[in-house]
ZALUMVEX-831042 format. One line per field, with one value per residue: residue number from 1; y, x, z of N, C-alpha, C in turn. Coordinates in steps of 0.1 Angstrom, whole numbers. Layout:
% ZALUMVEX-831042
nr = NUM,... .
n.py = Y,... .
n.px = X,... .
n.pz = Z,... .
ca.py = Y,... .
ca.px = X,... .
ca.pz = Z,... .
c.py = Y,... .
c.px = X,... .
c.pz = Z,... .
% end
This chain:
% ZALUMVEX-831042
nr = 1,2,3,4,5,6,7,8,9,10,11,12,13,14,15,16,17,18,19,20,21,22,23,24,25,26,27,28,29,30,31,32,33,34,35,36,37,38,39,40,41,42,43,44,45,46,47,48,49,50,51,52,53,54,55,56,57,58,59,60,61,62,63,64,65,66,67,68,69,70,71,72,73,74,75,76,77,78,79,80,81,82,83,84,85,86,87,88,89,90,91,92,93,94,95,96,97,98,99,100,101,102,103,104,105,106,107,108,109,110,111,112,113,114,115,116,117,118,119,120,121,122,123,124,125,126,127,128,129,130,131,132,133,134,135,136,137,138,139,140,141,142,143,144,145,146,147,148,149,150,151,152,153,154,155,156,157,158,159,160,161,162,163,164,165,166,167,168,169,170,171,172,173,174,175,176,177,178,179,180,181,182,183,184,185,186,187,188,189,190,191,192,193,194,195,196,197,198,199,200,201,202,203,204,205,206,207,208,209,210,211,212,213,214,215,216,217,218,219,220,221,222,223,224,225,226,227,228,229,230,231,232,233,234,235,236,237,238,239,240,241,242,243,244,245,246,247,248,249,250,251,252,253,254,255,256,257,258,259,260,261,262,263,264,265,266,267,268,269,270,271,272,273,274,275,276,277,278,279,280,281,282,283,284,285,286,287,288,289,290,291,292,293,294,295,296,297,298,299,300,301,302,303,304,305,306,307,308,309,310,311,312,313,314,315,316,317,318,319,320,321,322,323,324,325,326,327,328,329,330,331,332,333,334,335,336,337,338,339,340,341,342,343,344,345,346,347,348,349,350,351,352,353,354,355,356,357,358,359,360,361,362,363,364,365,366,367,368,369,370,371,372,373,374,375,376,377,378,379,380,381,382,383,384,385,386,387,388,389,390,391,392,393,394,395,396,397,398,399,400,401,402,403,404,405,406,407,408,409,410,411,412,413,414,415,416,417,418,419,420,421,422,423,424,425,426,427,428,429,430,431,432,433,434,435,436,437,438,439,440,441,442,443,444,445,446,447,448,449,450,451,452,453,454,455,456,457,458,459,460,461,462,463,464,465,466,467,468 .
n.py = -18,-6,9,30,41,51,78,85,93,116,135,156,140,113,81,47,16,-10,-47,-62,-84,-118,-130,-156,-182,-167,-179,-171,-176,-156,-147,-130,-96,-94,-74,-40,-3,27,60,98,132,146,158,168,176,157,168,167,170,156,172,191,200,172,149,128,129,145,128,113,118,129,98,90,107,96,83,58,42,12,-8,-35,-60,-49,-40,-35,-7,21,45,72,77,77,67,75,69,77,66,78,88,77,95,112,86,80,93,85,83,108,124,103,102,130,146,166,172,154,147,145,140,150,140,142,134,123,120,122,122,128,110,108,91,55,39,4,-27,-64,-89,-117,-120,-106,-84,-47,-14,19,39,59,86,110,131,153,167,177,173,142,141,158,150,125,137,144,126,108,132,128,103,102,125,107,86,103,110,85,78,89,91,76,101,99,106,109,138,150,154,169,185,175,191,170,172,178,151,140,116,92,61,45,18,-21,-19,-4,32,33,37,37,44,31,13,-16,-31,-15,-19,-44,-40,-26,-44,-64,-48,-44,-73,-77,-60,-74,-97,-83,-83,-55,-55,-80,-83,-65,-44,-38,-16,-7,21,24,47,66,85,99,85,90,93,94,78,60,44,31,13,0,-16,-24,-45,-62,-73,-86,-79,-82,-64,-42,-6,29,63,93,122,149,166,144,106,76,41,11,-24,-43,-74,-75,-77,-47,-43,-53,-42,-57,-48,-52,-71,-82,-84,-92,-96,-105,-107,-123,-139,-147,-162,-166,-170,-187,-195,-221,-249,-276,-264,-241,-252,-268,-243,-232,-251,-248,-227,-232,-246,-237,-223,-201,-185,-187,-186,-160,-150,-159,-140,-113,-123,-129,-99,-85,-98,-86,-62,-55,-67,-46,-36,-46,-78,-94,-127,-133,-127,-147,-168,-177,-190,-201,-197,-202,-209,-187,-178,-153,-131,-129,-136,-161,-164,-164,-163,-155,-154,-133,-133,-111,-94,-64,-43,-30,-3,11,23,22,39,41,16,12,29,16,-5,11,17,-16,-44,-66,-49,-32,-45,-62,-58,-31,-2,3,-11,6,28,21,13,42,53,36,39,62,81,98,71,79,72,43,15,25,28,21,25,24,40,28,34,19,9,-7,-11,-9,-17,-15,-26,-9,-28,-36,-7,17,59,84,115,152,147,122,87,68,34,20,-16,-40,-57,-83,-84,-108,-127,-147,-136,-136,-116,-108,-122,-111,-88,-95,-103,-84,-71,-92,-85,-63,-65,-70,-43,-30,-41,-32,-3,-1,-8,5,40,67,94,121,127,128 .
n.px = -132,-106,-115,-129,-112,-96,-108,-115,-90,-78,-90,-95,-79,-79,-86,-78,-88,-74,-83,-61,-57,-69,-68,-62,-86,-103,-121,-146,-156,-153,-127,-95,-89,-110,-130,-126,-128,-135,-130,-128,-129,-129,-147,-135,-106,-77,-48,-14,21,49,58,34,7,-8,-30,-43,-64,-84,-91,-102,-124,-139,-145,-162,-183,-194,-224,-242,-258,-255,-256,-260,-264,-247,-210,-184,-173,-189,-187,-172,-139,-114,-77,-40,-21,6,42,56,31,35,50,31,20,37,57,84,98,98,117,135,122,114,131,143,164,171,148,147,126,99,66,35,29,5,-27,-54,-93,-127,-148,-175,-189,-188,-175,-182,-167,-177,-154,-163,-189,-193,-205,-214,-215,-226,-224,-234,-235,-242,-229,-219,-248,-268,-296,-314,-337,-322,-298,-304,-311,-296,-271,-283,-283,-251,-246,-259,-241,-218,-227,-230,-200,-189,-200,-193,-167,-134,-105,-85,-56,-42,-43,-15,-9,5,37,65,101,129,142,175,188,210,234,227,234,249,234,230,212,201,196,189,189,204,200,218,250,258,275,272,248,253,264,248,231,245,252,226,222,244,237,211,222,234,212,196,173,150,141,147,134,148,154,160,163,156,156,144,143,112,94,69,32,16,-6,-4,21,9,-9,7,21,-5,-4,21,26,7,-18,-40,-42,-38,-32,-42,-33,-43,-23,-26,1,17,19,8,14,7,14,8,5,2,-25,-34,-48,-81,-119,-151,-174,-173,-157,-118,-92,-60,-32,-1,31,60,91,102,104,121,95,92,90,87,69,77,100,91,79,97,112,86,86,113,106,88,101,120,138,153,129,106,108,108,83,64,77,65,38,34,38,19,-5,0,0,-27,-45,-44,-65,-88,-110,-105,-85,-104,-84,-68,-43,-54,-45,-10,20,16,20,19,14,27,31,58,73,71,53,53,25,8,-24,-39,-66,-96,-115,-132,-131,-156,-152,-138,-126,-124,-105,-89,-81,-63,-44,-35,-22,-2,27,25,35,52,66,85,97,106,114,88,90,119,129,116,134,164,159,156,177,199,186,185,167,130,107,85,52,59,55,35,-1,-22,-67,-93,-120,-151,-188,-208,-186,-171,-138,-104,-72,-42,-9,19,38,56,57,57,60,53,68,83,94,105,108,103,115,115,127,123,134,131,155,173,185,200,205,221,237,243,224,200,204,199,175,156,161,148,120,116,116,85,80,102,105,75,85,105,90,83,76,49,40,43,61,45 .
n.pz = -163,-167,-193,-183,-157,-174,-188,-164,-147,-153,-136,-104,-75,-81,-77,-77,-65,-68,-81,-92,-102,-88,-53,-27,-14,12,43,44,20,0,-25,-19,-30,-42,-51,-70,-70,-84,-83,-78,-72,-45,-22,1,19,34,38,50,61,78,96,99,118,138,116,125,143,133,109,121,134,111,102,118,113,91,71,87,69,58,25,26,6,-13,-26,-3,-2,-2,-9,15,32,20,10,10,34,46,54,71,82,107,125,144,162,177,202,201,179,162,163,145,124,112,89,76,62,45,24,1,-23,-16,0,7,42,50,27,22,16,12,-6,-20,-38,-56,-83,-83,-86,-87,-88,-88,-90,-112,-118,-118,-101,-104,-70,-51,-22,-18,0,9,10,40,50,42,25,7,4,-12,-35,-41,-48,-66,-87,-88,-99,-124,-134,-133,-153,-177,-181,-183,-206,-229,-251,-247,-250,-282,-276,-243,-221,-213,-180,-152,-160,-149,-141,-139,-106,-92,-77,-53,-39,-53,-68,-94,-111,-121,-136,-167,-168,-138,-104,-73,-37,-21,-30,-43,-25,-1,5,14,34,50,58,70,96,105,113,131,155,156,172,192,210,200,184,170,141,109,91,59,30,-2,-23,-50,-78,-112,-138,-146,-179,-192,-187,-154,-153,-180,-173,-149,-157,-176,-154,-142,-159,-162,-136,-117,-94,-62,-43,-56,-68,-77,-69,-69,-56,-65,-67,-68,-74,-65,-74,-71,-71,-48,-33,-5,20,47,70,71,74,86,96,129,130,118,102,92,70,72,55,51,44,11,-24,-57,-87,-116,-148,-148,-141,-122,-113,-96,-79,-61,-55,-35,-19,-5,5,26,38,48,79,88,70,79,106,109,93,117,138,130,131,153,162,152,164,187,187,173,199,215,211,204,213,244,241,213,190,169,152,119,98,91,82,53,12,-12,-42,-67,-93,-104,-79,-43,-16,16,37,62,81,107,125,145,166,168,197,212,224,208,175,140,131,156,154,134,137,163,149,131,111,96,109,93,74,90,112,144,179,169,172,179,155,136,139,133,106,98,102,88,63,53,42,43,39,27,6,5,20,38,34,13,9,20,45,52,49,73,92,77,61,46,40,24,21,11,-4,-33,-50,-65,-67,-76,-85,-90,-110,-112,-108,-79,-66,-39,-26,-6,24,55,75,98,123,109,84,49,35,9,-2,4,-10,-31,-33,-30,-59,-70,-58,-73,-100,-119,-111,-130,-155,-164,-162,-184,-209,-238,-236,-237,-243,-217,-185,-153 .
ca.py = -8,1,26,44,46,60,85,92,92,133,144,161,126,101,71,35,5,-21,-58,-69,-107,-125,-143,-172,-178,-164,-188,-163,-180,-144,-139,-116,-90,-95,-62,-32,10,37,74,109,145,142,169,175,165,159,165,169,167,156,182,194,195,160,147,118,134,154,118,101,130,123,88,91,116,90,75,41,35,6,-15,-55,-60,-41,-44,-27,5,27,60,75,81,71,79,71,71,73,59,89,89,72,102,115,79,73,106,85,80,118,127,97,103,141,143,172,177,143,144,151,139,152,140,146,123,118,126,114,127,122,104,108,79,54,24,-7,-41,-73,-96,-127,-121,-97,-73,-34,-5,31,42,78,89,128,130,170,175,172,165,132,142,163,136,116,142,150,115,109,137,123,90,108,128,99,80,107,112,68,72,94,83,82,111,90,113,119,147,142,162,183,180,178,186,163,180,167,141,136,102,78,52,33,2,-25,-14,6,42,31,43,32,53,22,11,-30,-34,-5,-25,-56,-36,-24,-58,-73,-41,-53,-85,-78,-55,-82,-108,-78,-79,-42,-61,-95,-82,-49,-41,-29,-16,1,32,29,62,67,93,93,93,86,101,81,65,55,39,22,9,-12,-19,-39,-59,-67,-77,-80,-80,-82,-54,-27,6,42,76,106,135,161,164,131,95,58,34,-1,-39,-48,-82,-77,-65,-48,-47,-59,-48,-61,-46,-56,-86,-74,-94,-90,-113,-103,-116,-123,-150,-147,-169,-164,-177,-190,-202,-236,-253,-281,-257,-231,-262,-269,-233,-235,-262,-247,-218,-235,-255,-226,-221,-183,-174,-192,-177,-139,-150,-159,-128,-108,-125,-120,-86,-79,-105,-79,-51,-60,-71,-38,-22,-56,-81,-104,-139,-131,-128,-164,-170,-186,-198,-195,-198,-207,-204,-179,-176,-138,-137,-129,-145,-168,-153,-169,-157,-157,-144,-133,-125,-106,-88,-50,-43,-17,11,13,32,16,47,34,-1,18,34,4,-9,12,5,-27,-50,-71,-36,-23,-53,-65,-46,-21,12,1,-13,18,41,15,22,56,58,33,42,80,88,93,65,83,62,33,8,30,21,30,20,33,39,34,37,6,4,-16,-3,-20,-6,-28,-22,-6,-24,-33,5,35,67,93,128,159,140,111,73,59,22,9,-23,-44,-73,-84,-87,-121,-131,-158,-133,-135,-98,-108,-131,-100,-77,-104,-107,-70,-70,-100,-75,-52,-68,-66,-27,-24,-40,-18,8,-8,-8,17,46,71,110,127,125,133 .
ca.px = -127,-94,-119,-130,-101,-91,-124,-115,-79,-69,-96,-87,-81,-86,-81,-80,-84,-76,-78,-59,-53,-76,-60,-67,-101,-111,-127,-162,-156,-144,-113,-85,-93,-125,-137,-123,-133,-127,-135,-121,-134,-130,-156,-129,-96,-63,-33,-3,36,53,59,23,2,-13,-39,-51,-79,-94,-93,-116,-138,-148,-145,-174,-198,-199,-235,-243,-268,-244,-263,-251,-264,-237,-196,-183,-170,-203,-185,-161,-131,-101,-63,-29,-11,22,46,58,24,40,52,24,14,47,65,97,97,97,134,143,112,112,143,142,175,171,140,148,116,91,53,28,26,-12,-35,-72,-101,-140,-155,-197,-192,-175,-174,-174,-172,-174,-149,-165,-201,-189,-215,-207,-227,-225,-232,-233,-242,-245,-224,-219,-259,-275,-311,-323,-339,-311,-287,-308,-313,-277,-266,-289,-274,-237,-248,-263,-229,-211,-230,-229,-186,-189,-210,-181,-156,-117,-97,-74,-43,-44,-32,0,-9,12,52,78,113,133,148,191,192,225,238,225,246,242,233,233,199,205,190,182,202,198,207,229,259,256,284,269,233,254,271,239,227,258,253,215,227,250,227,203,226,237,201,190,161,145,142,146,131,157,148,167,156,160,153,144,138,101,93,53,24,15,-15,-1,25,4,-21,14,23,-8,-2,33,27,-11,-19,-47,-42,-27,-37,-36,-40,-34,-26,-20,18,23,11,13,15,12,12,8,1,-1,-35,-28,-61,-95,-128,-165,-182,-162,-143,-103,-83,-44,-20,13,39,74,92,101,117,113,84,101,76,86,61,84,111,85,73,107,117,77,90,125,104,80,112,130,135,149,119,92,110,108,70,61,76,59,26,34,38,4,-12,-2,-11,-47,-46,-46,-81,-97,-116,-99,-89,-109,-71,-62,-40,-61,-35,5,33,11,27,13,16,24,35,76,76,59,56,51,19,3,-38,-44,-81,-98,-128,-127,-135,-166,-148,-126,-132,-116,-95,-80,-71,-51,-34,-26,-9,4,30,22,54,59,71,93,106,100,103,85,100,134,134,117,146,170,157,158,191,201,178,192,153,118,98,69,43,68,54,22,-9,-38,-74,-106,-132,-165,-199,-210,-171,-159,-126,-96,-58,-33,8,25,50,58,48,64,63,58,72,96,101,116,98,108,108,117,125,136,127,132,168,173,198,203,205,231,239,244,209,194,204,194,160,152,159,135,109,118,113,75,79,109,97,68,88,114,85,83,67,39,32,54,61,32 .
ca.pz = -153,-174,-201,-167,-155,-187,-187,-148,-147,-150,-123,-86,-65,-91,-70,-82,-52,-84,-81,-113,-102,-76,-45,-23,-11,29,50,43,4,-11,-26,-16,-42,-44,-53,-72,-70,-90,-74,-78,-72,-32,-15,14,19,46,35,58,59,90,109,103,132,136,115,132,155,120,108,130,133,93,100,127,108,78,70,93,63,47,21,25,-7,-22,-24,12,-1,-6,-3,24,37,10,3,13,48,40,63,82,91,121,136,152,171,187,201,205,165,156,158,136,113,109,87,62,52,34,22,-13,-32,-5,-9,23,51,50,18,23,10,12,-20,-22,-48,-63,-93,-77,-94,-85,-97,-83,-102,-126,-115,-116,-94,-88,-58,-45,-9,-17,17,10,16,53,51,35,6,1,0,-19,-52,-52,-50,-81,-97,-93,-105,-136,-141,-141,-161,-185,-178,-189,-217,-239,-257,-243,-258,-285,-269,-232,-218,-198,-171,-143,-162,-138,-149,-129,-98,-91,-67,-51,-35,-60,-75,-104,-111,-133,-149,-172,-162,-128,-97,-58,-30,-18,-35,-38,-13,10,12,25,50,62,60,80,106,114,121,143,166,162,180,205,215,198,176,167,127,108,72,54,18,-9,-31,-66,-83,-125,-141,-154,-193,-194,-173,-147,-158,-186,-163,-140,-170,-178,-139,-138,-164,-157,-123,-115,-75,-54,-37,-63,-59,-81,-60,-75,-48,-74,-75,-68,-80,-63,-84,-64,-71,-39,-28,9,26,60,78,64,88,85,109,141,122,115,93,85,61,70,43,53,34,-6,-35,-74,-88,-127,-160,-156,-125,-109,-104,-86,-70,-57,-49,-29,-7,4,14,34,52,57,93,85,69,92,120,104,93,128,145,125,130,174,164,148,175,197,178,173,214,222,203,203,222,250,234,201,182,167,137,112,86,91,67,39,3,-24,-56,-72,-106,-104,-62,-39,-5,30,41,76,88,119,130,153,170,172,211,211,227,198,165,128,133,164,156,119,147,168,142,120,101,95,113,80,67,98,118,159,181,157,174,182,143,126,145,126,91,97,105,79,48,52,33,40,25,16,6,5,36,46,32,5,14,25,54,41,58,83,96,66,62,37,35,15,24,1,-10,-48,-50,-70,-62,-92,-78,-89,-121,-110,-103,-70,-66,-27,-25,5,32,65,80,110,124,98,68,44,33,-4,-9,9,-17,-45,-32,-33,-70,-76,-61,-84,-118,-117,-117,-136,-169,-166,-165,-195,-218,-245,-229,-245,-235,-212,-173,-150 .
c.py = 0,12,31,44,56,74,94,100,111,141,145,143,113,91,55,23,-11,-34,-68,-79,-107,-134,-152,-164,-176,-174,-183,-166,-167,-145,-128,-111,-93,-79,-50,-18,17,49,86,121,145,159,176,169,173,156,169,161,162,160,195,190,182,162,138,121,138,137,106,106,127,107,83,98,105,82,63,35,25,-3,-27,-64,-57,-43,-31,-14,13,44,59,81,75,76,72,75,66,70,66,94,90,82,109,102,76,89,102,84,101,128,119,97,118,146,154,178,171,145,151,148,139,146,145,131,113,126,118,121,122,123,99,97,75,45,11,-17,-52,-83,-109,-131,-114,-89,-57,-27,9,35,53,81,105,127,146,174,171,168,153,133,150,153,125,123,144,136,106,116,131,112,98,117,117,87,87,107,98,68,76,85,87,85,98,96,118,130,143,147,170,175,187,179,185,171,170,161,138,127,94,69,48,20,-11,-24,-4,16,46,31,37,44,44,17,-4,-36,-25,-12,-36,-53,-32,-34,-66,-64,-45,-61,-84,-68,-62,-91,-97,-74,-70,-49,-77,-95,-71,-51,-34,-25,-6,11,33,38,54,77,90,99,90,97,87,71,57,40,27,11,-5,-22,-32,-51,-68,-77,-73,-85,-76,-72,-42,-14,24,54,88,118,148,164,151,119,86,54,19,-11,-48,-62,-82,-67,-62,-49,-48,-54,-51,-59,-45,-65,-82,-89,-91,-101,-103,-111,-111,-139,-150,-157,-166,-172,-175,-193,-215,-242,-262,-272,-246,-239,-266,-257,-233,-242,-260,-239,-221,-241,-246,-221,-210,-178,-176,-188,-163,-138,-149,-149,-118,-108,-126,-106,-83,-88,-91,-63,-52,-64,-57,-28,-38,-66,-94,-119,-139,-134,-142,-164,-180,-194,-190,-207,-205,-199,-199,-175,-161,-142,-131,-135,-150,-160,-164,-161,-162,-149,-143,-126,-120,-96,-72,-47,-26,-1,17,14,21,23,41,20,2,22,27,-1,-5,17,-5,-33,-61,-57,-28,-33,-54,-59,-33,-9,11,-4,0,30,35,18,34,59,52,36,58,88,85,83,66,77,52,24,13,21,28,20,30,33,41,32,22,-2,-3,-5,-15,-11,-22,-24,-20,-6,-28,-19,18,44,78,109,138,151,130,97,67,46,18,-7,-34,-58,-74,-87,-95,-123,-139,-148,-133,-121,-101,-114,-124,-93,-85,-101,-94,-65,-78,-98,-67,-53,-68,-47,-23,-31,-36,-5,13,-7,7,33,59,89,119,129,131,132 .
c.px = -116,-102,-124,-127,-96,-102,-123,-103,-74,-79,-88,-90,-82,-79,-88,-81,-82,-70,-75,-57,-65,-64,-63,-80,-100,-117,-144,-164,-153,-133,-103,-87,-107,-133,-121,-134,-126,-135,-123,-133,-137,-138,-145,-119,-82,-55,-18,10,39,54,47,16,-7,-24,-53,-64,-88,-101,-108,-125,-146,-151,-161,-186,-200,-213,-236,-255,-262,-260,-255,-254,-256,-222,-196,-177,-179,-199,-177,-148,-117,-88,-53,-31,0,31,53,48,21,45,45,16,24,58,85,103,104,111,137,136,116,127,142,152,177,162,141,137,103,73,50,28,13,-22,-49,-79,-117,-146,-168,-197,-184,-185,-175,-178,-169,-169,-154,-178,-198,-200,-205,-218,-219,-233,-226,-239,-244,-240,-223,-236,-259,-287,-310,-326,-330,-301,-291,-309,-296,-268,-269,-287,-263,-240,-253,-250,-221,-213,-228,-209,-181,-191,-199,-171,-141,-110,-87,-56,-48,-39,-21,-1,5,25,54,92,122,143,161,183,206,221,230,235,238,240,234,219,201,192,183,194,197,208,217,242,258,260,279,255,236,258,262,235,234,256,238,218,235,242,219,209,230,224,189,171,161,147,140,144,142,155,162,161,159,149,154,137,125,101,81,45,22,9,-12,10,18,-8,-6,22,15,-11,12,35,14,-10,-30,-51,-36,-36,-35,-41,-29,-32,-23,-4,24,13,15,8,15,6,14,-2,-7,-15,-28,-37,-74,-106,-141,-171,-171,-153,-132,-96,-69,-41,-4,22,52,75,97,113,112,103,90,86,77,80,70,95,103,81,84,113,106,83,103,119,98,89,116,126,137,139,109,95,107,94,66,63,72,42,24,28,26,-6,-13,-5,-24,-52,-51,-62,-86,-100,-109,-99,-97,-94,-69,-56,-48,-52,-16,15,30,18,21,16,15,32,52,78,67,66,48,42,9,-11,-41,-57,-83,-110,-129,-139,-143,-166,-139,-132,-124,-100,-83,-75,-63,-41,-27,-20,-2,20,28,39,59,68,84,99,99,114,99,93,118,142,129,129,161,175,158,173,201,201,183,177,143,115,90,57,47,62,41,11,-18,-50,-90,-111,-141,-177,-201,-201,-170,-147,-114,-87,-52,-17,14,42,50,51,64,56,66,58,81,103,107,105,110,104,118,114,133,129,132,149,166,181,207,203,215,229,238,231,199,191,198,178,153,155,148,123,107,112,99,75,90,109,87,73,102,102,85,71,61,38,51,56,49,32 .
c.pz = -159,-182,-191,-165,-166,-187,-176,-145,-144,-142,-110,-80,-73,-82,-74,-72,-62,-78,-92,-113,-88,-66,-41,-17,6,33,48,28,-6,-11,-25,-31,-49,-58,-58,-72,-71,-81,-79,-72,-56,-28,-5,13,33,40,45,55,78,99,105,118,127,130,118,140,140,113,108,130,120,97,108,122,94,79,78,78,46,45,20,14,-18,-19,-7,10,-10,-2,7,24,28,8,10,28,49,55,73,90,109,131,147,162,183,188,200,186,158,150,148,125,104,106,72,56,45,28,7,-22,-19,-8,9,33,52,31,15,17,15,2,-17,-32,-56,-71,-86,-84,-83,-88,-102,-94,-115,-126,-111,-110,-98,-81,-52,-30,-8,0,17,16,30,55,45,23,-1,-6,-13,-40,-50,-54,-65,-93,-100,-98,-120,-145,-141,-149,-172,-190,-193,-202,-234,-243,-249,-252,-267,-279,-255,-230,-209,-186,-164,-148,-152,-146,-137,-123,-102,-79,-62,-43,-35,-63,-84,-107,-118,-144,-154,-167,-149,-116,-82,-47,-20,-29,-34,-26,0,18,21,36,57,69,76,96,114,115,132,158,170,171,198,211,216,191,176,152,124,94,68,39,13,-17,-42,-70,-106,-127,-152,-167,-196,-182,-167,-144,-165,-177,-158,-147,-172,-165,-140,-145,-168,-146,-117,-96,-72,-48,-41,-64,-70,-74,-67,-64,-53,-77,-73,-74,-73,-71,-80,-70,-60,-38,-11,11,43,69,70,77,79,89,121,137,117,108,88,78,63,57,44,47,19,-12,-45,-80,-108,-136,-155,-140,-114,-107,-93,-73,-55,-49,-38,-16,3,7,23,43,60,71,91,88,75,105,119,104,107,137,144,129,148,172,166,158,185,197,181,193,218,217,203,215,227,243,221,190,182,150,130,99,89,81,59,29,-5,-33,-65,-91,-108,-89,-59,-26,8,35,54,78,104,123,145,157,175,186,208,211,219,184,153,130,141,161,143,130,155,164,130,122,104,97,103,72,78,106,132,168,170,164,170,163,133,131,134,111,90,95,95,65,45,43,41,33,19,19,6,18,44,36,23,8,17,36,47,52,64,88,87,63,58,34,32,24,12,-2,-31,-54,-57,-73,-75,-84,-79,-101,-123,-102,-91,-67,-54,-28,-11,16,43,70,94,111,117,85,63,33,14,-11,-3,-4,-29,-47,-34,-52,-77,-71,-68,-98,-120,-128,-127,-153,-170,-170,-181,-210,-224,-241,-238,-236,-227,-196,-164,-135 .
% end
């Protein structure tokens, strides 16, 4: 998949849904990360900023004209609806959100709120058999046999695309020469700057706490923004992302002036038909080379009352999420505050299942719960007004999601976090975690750098080309 990628990489949309590590097994015997798909050259596409008019209706509309003619023979993404939903997406589901969202005197590295697209065909492998397909749905014709020769064409161009050799020099594509940024600080990484000051993150830290005991919230994500200036394109980049820090659910989308870049562990909704699946993931400690000490760090996470309390309110949240687009009593957590294994942390992870209620679209139940409340806190409004007001930035793509709709409602977004952000010349890497009443402001601020290392020896390594 990496020489296609390489092959694919500088087309309109090039979008990667990459599973560079396998996770634990599902109760259906597939592994999280099951399946990877490559795709680019989108027939149609939504892009919107925040204070565009909504795109959520245009959305579903595509999401509804897609093919019902899924093959179950085949991995679940057979074409469709693909792309980010960045986390400002939020403002068009909740009108009370929109003031503390729609913030453009900060918004110094701007990307779009939404950028989807419709992909007639993608790569898909199987990790599991080690079987690879493509598969084309000619979604641009309308007749039948129409669809069927032009579907056979694109399988024929990208078989031919495959069959070339990869350039020994890519090109670097679209240079950015890095805009200023004011109110960074520096850090102790060399070249790497945060829009908190160490002492400023605890005081946020200390300031959610104390609203949580005066009753404002239950838990608030609080994240930090480290900024670097990029020296690679951003394939290149994300080629050493995922072998720094391989994940389940990592992710490359290109939306033309911008790039995500994620190693995300967390999925945020999974469907199968009507079947919904979340893993929230609240919880973290370092995950070291040497086994009895991980074993040992393992065990204080699983005691921790903290983080089993943060896990759990988290996994209400999305219980009650999913309640509202799905089918009475169907919602039951299937596994809580199980421990998982990433390769720099282990993570406290929780599933909750569920049956998507008839009169409800894929669309709608993204919408019931999006952001995902491992990423925003309980109550979700009252805690995204919080970070807003806190974080003084848009997040971007930081906390939304990359993913697809594909034909026979399957439909798979991840949460983006271990995720940077290539934009305006400069690599953004958010990192941050849940705030409880029990947090201590200083092993807050710790823990957000041991999300970090992942991407930041990726981005430490000696880099090739020129920013992108």
């Amino acid at each position: 998949m990496v020489e296609a990628f390489d092959k694919l990489r500088q087309r309109p949309g090039c979008l990667w849904l990459d599973s560079a590590s396998r996770g634990p097994v599902d109760d259906d015997g597939s592994a999280l990360g099951r399946y990877s798909f490559l795709t680019c050259d989108p027939i149609e596409q939504i892009v919107a900023s925040e204070n565009d008019e909504d795109p959520w209706p245009a959305l579903d509309r595509w999401c509804r004209l897609l093919p019902g003619d899924f093959d179950p023979k085949l991995p679940p993404f057979q074409g469709g609806v693909a792309g980010l939903i960045g986390y400002e997406s939020a403002v068009w589901l909740e009108p009370k959100l929109r003031q503390a969202l729609c913030t453009d005197g900060t918004n110094d590295l701007p990307i779009p709120a939404m950028s989807l697209g419709v992909y007639d065909w993608t790569i898909a492998v199987d990790h599991q058999t080690g079987q690879a397909w493509i598969i084309a749905q000619g979604l641009s014709a309308t007749e039948p046999d129409q669809r069927i020769e032009l579907a056979k064409r694109r399988i024929d161009e990208i078989k031919q695309v495959l069959s070339e050799s990869v350039p020994q020099s890519q090109p670097p594509g679209v240079l950015f020469e890095p805009i200023p940024i004011a109110g960074q600080f520096e850090t102790n990484h060399p070249g790497v700057q945060s829009n908190f000051t160490r002492s400023g993150f605890c005081t946020a830290v200390a300031d959610i706490v104390r609203r949580i005991r005066e009753g404002d919230s239950f838990q608030v994500n609080l994240a930090q923004r480290l900024l670097r200036r990029a020296d690679c394109s951003s394939p290149d980049l994300y080629r050493r992302l995922r072998q720094t820090n391989p994940a389940p659910m990592g992710a490359y989308y290109d939306g033309g002036n911008f790039q995500v870049l994620s190693s995300s562990p967390e999925g945020f909704l999974k469907v199968r038909g009507r079947h919904v699946q979340t893993r929230p993931i609240k919880g973290t400690v370092r995950r070291t080379r040497h086994d009895d000490v991980n074993l040992k760090l393992a065990q204080k996470l699983s005691a921790s009352e903290k983080d089993r309390a943060e896990n759990v309110m988290i996994v209400d949240l999305m219980r009650n999420d999913l309640s509202r687009v799905c089918e009475d009593d169907s919602v039951v957590v299937t596994r809580l505050c199980q421990v998982e294994r990433y390769e720099f942390v282990q993570h406290l992870v929780s599933v909750v299942e569920a049956e998507l209620s008839p009169q409800f679209s894929v669309v709608d139940l993204i919408k019931a719960c999006f952001p995902g409340g491992s990423v925003t806190g309980a109550p979700k409004i009252e805690a995204m007004k919080t970070i807003a007001e806190l974080e003084k930035r848009p997040r971007g793509a930081y906390c939304g999601s990359i993913g697809y709709f594909g034909a026979g409602g399957h439909a798979e977004f991840n949460i983006l976090i271990r995720t940077i952000t290539a934009a305006h010349g400069h690599w953004q890497i958010p990192v941050g975690g849940g705030i409880t009443a029990r947090s201590v402001p200083e092993t807050e601020e710790y823990e957000t750098w041991s999300k970090a290392e992942g991407m930041l020896r990726a981005m430490e390594q000696p880099g090739s080309g020129s920013s992108g």
